[in-house]
C-alpha distance (Angstrom), angle and dihedral (degrees) to the residues before:
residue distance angle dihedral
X1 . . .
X2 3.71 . .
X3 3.93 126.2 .
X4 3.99 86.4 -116.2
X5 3.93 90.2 52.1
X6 4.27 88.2 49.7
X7 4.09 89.9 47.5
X8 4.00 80.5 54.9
X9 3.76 92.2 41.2
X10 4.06 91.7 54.7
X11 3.65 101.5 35.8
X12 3.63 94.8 -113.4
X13 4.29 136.2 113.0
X14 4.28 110.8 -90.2
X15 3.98 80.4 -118.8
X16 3.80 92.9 60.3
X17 4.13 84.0 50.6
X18 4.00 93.3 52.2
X19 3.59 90.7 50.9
X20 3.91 91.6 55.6
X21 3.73 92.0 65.9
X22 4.06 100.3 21.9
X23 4.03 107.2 33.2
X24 4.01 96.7 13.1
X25 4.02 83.7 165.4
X26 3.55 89.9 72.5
X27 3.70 96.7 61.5
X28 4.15 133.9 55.6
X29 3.67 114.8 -89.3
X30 3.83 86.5 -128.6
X31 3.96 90.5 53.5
X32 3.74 96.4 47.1
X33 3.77 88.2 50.1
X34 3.25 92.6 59.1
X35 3.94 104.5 45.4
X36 3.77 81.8 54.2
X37 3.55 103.0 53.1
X38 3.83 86.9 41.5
X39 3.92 90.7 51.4
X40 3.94 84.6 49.0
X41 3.46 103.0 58.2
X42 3.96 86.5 40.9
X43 4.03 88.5 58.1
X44 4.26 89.1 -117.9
X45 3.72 99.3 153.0
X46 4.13 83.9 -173.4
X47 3.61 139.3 -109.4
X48 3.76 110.2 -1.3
X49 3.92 93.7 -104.9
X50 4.10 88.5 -139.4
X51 3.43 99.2 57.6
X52 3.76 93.6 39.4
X53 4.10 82.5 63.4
X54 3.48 99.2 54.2
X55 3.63 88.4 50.7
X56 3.58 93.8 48.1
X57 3.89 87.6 28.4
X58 3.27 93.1 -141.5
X59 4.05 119.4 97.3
X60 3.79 99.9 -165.6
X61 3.76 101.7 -131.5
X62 3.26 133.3 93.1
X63 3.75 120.4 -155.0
X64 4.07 130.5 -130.6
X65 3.94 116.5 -142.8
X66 4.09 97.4 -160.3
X67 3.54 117.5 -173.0
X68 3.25 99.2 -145.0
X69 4.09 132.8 63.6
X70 3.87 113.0 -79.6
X71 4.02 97.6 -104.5
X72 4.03 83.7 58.5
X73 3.51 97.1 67.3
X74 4.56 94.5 54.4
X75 4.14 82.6 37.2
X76 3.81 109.3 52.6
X77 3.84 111.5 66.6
X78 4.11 99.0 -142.3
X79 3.94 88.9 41.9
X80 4.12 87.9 59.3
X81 3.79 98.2 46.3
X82 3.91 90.3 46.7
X83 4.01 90.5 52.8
X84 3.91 83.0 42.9
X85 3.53 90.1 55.9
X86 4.09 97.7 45.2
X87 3.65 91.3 44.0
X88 4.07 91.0 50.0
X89 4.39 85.8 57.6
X90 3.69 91.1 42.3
X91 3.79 103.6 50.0
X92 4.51 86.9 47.5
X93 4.35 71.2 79.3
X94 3.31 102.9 39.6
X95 4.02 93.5 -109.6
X96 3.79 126.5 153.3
X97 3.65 127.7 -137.9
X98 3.58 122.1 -127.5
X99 4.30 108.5 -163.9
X100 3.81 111.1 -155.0
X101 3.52 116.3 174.0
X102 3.74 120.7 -141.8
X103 3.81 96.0 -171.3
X104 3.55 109.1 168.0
X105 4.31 121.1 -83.0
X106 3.88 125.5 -113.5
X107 3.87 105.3 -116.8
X108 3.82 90.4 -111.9
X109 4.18 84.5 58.2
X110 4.32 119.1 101.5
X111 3.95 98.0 -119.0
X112 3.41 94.5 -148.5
X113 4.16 96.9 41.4
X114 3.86 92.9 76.0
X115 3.66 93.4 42.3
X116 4.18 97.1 67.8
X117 3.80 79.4 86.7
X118 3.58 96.3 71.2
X119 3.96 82.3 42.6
X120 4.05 90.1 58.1
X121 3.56 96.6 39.9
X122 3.58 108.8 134.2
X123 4.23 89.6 -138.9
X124 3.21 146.9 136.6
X125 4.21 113.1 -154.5
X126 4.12 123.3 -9.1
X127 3.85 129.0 -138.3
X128 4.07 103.7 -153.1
X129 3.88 105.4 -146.9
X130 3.42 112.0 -150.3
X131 3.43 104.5 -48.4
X132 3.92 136.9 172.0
X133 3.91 109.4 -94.3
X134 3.62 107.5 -104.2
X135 3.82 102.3 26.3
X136 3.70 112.1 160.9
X137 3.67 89.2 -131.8
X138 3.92 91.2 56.4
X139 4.02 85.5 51.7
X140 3.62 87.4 53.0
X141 3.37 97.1 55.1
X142 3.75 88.9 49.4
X143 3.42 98.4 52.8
X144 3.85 93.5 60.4
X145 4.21 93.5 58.1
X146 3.54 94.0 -130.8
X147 3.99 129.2 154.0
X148 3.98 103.0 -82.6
X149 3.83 126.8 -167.0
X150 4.06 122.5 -169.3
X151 3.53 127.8 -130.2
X152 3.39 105.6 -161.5
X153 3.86 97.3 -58.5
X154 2.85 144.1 101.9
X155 3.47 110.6 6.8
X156 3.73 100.3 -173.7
X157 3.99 94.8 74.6
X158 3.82 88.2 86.4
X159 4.33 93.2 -131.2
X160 3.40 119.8 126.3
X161 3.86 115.1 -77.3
X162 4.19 139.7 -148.0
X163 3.80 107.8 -162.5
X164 3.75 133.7 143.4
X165 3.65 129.7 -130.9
X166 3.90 97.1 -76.2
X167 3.96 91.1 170.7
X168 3.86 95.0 46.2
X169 3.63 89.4 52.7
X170 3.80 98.4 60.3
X171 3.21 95.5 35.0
X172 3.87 91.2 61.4
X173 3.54 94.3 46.9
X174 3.90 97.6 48.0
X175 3.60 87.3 46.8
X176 3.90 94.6 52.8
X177 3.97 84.3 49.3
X178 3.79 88.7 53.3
X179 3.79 90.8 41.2
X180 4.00 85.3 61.8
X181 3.71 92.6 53.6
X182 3.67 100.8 -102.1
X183 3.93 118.4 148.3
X184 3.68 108.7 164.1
X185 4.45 99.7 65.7
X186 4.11 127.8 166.4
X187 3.57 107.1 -154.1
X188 3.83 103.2 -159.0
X189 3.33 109.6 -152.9
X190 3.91 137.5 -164.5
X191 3.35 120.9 -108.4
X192 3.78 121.1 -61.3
X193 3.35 104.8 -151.4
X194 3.80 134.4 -0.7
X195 4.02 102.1 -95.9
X196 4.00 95.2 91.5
X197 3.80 102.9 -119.3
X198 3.67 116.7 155.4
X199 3.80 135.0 -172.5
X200 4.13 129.8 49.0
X201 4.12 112.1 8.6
X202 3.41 116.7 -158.4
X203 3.56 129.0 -141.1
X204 3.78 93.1 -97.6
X205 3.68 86.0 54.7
X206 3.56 89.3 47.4
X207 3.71 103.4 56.9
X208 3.71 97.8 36.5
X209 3.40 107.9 42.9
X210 3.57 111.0 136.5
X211 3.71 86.8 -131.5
X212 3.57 108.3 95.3
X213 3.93 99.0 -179.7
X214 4.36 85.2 61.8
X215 3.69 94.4 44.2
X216 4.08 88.6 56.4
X217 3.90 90.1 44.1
X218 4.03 89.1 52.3
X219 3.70 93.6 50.0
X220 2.91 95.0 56.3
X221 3.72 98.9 53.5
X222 3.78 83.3 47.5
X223 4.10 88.5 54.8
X224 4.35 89.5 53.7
X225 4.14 84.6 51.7
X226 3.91 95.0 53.0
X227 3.65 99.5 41.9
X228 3.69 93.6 63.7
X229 2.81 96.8 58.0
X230 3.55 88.0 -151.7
X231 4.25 116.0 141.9
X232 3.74 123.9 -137.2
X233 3.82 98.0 46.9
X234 3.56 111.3 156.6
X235 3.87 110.1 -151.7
X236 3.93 110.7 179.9
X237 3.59 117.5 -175.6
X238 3.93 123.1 -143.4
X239 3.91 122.7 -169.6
X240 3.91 113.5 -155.5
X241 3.68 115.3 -156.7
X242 4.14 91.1 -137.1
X243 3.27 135.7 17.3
X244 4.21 100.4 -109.2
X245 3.78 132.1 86.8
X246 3.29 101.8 -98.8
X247 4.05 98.4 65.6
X248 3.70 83.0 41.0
X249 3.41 95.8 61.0
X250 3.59 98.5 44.5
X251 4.02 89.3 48.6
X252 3.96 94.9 49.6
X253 4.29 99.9 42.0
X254 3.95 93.7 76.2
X255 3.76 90.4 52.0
X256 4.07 93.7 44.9
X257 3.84 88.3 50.9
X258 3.47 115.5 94.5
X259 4.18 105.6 -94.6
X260 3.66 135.5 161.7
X261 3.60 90.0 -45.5
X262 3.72 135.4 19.2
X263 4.03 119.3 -60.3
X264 3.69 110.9 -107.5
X265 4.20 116.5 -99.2
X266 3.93 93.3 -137.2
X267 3.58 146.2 38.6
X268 4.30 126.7 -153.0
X269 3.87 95.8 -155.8
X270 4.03 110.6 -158.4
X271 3.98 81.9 -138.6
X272 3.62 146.2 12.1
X273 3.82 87.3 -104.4
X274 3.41 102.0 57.7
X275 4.03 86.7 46.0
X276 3.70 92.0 57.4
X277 3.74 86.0 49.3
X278 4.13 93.8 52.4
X279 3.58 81.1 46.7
X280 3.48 93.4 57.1
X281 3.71 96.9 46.2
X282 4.11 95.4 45.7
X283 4.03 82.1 60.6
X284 3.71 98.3 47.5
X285 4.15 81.2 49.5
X286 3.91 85.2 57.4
X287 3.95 86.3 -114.9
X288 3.78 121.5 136.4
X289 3.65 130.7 -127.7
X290 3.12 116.7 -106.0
X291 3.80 98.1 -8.1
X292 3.95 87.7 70.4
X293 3.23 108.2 8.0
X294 3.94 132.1 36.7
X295 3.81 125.1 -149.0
X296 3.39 135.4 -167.5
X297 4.02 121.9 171.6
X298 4.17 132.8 -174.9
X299 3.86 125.8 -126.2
X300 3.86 114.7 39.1
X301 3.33 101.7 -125.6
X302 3.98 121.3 -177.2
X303 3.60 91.2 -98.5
X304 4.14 93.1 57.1
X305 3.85 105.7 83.3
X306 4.15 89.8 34.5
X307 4.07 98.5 57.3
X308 3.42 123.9 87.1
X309 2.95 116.4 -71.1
X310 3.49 98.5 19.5
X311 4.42 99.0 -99.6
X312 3.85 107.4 -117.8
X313 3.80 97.0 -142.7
X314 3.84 148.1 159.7
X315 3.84 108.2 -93.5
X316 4.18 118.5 -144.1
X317 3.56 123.7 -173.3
X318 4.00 94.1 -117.8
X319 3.31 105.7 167.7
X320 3.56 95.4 54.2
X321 4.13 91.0 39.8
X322 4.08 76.9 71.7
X323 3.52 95.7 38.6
X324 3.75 95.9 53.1
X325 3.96 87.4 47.8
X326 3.75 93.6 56.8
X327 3.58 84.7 47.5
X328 3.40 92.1 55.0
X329 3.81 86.8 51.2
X330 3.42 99.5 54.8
X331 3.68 92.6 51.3
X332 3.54 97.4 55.7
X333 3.79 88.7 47.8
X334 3.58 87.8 58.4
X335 3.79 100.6 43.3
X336 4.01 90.3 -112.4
X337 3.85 114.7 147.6
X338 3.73 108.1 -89.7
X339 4.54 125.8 -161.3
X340 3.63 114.9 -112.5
X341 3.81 84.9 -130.4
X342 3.72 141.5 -6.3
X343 3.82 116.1 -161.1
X344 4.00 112.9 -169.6
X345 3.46 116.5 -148.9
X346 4.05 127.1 -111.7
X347 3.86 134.8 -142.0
X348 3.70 135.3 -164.2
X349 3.58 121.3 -130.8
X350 3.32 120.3 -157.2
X351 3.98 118.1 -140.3
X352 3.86 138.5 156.2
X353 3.95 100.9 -75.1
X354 4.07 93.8 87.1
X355 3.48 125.2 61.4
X356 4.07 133.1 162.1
X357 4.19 104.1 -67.7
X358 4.04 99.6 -96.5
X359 3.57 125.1 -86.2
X360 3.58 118.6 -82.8
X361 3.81 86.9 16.6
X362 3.96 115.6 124.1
């Protein structure tokens, strides 16, 4: 069944058809009723919606390069409240959201072979979401000169760009730590690059990472150390394999058991989940939080001011991180004048899970 072969069917032009599902104003309400119900009990399910956007050439979609596998994006609190926020801009016009999830390959994987879905994507623009610099997916997207938008990462792709101030974040929580006296800090850090290791990161891991997002979040933990000025700081760095609090906790417990030296007194988690994970493994250890251990995470999600204790964090607006973005989107779609970049700003709030290192304590 064809629209021309429906026109036929009701005894009307193939024009007067497309304007019952594309420009119903144009037609009677009784007449549009009854193409429908006539294409209904024909089995027409309408214009062939990929066809219809290279007429119009415009698809109506725009699709959603997450770094992360698919389940992440329903499981991790401040990945759900940035889609929220992008799919809130996008649906003011009427655009669908196509999720595709970059993830990162198994060394035995094709790069490229998983990417031809970016290349079929029936889509209109992208907004990367923090994803590893030099994803095949991201080179995909490229390759089809599209509108882009960036999430965060990477930076280097020279599209527009909604991203808070990572540095700024860390650096106020590290220098709150500081402020309280402690000395002896584990900054646990997301991942660095997309190959799952876990556990100590050295500094050639640290500076060339092909995470950008974790590089930011480490400098500015580095920035807190060197502006006081103070010597003796102790800043251990811990690589999780994924962002949740499971691999945070198994990460951190090795370096909050007693070792050569004494275990730190604080922890600068990267994210709220990894903080709920230390805070998980200092209580397994039999340590107490904040009277031996200190912990300070970044986001804000719901969850924060609930747990127990109540997670001193850095707060970022999320939701409208993604709304911006789709805004961005939007604009580009409609040849508006877009910002290079737009950095939000970050605060630290101050709850119950930090506390002056305990007495006696280095």
């Amino acid at each position: 069944m064809t629209l021309q072969l429906l026109a036929r069917d009701v005894g009307v032009s193939r024009a007067t058809v497309s304007n019952a599902y594309n420009h119903p104003e144009q037609l009677s309400a009784a007449l549009r009723v009854r193409i429908l119900e006539r294409a209904a009990e024909l089995g027409f399910p309408g214009p062939n919606p990929l066809a219809r956007g290279l007429r119009r050439r415009r698809i109506g979609a725009v699709g959603v390069i997450f770094g992360e596998p698919l389940s992440y994006a329903f499981a991790d609190p401040a990945a759900a409240v940035i889609l929220d926020g992008l799919a809130q801009a996008l649906q003011t016009d009427r655009i669908a959201l196509l999720l595709l999830a970059a993830g990162h390959p198994a060394p035995s994987e094709t790069p490229g072979l998983d990417a031809q879905k970016v290349t079929d994507a029936a889509v209109d623009g992208w907004v990367v979401y923090s994803t590893e610099e030099g994803h095949p997916f991201v080179q995909a997207a490229l390759a089809r000169h599209e509108p882009v938008v960036i999430l965060d990462q990477p930076s280097s792709l020279g599209a527009p760009r909604v991203e808070v101030d990572s540095a700024e974040g860390t650096r106020l929580a590290t220098a709150h730590l500081l402020g309280l006296g402690h000395r002896d800090l584990v900054v646990l850090s997301l991942p660095f690059a997309g190959d799952g290791r876990s556990g100590l990161a050295d500094v050639r891991r640290q500076d060339h990472g092909t995470f950008e997002l974790t590089r930011r979040r480490l400098a500015g933990a580095r920035s807190a150390v060197a502006e006081s000025g103070s010597p003796g700081i102790e800043l251990t760095v811990v690589e999780c394999a994924h962002n949740d609090p499971a691999s945070a906790a198994a990460a951190v417990t090795p370096f909050l058991e007693q070792g050569p030296g004494a275990p730190p007194t604080a922890v600068v988690a990267m994210s709220d989940q990894l903080a709920f994970g230390a805070i998980r493994a200092a209580r397994a250890l039999g340590l107490a939080v904040p009277g031996d251990l200190s912990v300070v995470g970044f986001d804000d999600v719901a969850g924060a001011a609930g747990s127990e204790p109540p997670l001193t964090t850095v707060r970022q607006p999320l939701e409208e991180r993604g709304r911006l973005a789709g805004t961005l989107i939007l604009d580009l779609l409609h040849e508006r004048p877009v910002a290079a970049v737009t950095t939000l700003p970050v605060e630290l709030v101050v709850r119950s899970s930090t506390a002056p290192p305990k007495a006696g304590r280095p």
